[in-house]
Backbone as a printed PyTorch tensor [residue, N CA C, xyz], in Angstrom:
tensor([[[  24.8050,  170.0980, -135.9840],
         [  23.6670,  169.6890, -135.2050],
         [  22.4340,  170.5210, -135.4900]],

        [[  22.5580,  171.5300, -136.1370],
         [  21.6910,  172.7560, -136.2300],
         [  20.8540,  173.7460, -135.3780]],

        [[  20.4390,  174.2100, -135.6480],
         [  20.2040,  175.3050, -134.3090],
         [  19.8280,  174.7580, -132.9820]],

        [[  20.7240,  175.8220, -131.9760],
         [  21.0810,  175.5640, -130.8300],
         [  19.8400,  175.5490, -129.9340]],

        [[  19.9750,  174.5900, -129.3270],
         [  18.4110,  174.2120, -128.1520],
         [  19.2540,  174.2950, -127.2530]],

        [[  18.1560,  174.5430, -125.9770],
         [  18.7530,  174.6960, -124.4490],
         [  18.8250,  173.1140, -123.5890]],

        [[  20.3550,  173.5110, -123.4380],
         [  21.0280,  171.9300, -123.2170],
         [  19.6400,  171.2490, -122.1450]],

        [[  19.6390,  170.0600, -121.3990],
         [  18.7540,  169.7870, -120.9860],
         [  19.7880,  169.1860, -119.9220]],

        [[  19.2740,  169.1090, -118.4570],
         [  19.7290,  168.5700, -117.3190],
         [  19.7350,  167.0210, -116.9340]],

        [[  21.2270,  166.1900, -116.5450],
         [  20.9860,  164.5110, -116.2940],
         [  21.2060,  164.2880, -115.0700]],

        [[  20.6290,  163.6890, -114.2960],
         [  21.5090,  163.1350, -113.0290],
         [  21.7750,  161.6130, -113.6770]],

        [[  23.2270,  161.2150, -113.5800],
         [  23.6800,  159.8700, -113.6590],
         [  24.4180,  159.1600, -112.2140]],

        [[  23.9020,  158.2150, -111.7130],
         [  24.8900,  157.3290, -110.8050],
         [  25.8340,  156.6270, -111.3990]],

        [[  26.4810,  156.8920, -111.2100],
         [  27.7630,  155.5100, -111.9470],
         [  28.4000,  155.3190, -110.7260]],

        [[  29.0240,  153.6730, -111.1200],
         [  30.0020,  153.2280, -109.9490],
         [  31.1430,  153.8270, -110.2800]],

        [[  31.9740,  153.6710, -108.8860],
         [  33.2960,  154.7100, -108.9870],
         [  33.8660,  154.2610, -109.6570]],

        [[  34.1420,  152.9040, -109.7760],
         [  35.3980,  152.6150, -111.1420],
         [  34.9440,  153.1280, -112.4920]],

        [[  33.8430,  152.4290, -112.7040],
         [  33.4690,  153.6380, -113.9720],
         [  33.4770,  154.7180, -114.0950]],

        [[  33.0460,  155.6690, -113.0040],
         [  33.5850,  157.0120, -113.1800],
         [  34.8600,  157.3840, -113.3080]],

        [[  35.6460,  156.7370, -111.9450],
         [  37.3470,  156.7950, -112.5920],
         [  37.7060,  156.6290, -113.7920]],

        [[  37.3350,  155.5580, -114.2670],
         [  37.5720,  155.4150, -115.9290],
         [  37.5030,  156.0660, -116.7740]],

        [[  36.0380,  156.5870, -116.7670],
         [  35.5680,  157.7360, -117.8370],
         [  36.4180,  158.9530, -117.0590]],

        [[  36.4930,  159.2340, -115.8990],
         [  37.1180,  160.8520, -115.7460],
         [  38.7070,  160.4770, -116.3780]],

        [[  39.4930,  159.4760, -116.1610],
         [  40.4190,  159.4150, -116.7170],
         [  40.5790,  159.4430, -118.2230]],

        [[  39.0980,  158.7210, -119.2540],
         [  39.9770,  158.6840, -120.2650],
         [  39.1830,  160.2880, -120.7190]],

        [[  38.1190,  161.1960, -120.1880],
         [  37.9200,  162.4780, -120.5150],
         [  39.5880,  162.7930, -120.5520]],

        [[  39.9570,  163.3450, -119.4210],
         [  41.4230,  164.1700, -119.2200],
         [  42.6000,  163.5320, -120.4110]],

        [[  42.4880,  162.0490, -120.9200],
         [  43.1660,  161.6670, -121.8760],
         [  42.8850,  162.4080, -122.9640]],

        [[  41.7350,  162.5030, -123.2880],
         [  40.9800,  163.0520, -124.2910],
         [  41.0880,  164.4290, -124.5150]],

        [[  41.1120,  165.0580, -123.3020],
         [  41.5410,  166.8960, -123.4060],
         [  40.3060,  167.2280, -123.4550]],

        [[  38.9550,  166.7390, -122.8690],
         [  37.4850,  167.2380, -122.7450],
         [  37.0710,  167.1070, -121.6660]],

        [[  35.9440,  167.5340, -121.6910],
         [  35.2860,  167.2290, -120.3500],
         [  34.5030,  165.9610, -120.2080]],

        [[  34.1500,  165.8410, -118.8780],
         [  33.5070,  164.2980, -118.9220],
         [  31.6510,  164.3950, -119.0500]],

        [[  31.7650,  165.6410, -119.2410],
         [  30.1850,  166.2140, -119.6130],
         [  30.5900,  165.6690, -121.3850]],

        [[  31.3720,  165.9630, -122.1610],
         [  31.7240,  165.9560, -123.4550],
         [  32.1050,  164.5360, -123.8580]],

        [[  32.3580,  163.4470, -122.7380],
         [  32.9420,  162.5970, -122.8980],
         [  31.3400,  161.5840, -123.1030]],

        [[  30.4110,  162.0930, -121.6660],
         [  28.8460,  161.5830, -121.8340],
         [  27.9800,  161.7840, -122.8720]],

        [[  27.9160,  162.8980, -123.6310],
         [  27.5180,  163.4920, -124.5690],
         [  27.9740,  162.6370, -125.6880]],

        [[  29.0890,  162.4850, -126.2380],
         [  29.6000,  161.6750, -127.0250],
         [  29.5310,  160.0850, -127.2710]],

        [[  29.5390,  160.1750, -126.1920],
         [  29.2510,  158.4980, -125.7090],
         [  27.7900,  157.7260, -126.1840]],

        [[  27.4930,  158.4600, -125.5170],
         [  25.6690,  158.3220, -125.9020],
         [  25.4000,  158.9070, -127.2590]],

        [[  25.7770,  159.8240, -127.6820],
         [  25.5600,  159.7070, -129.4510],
         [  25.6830,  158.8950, -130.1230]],

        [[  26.8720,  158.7010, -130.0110],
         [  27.7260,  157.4020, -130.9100],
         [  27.1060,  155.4600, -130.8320]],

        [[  26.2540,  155.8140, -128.9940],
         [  25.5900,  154.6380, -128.9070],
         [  23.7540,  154.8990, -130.1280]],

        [[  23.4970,  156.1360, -129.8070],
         [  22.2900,  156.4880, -130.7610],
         [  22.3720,  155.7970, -132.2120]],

        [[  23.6350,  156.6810, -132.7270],
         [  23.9300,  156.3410, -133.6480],
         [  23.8700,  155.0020, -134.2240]],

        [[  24.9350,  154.4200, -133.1920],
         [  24.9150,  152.7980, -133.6470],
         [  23.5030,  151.8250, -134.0090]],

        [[  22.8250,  152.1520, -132.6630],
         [  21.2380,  151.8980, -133.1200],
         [  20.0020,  151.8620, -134.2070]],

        [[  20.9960,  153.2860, -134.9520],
         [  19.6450,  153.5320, -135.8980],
         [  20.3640,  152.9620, -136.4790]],

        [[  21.9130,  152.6730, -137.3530],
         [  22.5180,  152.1450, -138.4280],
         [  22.1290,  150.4980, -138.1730]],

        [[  21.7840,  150.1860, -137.0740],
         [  21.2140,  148.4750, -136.7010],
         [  19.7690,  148.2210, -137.3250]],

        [[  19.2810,  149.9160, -137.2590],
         [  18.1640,  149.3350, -137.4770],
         [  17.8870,  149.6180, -139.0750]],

        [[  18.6600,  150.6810, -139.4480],
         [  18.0120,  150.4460, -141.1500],
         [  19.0960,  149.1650, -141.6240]],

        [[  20.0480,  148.4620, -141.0020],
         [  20.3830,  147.7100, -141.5170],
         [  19.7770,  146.3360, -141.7820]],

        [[  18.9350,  145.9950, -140.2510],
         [  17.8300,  145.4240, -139.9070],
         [  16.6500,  145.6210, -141.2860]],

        [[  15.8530,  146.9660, -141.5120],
         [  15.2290,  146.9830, -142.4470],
         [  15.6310,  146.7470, -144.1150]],

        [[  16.9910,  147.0460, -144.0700],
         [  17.1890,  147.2770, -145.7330],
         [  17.4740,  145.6490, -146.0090]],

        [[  17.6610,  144.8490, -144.7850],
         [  17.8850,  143.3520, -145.1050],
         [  16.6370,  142.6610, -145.5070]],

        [[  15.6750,  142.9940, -144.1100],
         [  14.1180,  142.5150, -144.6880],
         [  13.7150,  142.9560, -146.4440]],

        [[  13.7730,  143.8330, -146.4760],
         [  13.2930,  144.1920, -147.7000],
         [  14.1090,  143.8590, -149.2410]],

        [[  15.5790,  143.2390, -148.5110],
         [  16.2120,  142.3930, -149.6540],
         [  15.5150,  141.3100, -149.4380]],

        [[  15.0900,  140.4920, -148.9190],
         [  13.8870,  139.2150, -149.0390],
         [  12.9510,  139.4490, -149.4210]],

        [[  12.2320,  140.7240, -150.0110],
         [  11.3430,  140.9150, -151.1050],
         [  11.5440,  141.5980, -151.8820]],

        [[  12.6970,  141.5380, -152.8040],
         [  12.8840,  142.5420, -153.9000],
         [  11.7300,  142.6390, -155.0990]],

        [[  11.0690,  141.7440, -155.4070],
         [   9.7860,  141.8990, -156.5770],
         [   9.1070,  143.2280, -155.5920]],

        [[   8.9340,  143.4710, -154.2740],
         [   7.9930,  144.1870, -153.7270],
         [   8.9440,  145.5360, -153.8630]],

        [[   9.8810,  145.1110, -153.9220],
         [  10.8460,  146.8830, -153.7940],
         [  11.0520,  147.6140, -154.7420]],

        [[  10.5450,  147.3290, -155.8380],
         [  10.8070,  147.9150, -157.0400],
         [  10.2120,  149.3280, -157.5810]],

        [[  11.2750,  150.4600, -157.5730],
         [  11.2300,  151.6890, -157.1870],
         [  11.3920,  152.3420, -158.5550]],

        [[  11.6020,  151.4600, -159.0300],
         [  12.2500,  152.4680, -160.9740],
         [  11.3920,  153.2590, -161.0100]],

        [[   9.9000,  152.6650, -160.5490],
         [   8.7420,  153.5780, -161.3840],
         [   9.2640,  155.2360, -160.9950]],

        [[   9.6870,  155.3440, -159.8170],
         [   9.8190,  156.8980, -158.9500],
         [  11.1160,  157.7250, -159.6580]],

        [[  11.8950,  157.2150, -160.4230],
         [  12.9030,  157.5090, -160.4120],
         [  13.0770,  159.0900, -161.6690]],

        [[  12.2180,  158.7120, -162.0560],
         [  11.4510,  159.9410, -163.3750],
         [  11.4060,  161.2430, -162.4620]],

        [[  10.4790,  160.9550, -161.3100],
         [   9.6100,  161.7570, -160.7510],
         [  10.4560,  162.6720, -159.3620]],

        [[  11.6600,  161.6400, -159.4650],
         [  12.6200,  162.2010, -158.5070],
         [  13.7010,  162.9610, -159.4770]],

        [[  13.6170,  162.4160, -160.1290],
         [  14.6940,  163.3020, -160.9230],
         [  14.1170,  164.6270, -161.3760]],

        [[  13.0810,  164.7450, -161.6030],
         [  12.4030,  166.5180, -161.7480],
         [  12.9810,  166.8350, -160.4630]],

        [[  12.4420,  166.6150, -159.2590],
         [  12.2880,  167.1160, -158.0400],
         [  13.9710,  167.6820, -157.6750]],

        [[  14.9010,  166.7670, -157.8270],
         [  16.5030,  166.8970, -157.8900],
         [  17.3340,  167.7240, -158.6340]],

        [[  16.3950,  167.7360, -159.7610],
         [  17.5280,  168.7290, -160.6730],
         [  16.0750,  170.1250, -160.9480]],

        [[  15.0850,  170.4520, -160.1750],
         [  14.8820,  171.1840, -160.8130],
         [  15.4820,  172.6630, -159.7850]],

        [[  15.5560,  173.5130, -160.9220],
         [  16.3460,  174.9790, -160.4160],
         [  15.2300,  175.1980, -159.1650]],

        [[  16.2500,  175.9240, -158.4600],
         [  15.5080,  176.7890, -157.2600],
         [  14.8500,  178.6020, -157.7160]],

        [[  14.0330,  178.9170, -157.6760],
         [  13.3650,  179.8620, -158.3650],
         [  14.2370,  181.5360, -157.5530]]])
């Protein structure tokens, strides 16, 4: 995740069955249900952005004449292989 920031504070309401749920499948899990929220909501983050460059990398297969990147590929390859000083 890289360097450590100071966690930040949530209040959540949930209905009790949902909380039952989640406190049950935390304790399945062998975590906490702080670890179980945390996770949860990443994994929903996550899903989002992979929607959305999937979303973009589709648009931009409907204009491949416009996507055409070879020209860079010279100019990335210095940048990639050159030594670190």
């Amino acid at each position: 995740m890289g360097a450590t920031k100071e966690a930040r504070s949530l209040t959540v309401r949930l209905r009790p069955e949902l909380y039952a749920a989640a406190t049950d499948l935390a304790k399945k899990r062998c975590i906490s249900l702080n670890t179980l929220v945390q996770e949860s909501l990443a994994a929903v983050i996550r899903e989002e952005e992979d929607r959305e460059m999937y979303e973009a990398a589709e648009l931009l297969g409907q204009f491949p004449e416009e996507c055409d990147v070879e020209y860079a590929f010279a100019a990335q390859s210095e940048v990639v292989l050159r030594e670190e000083p």
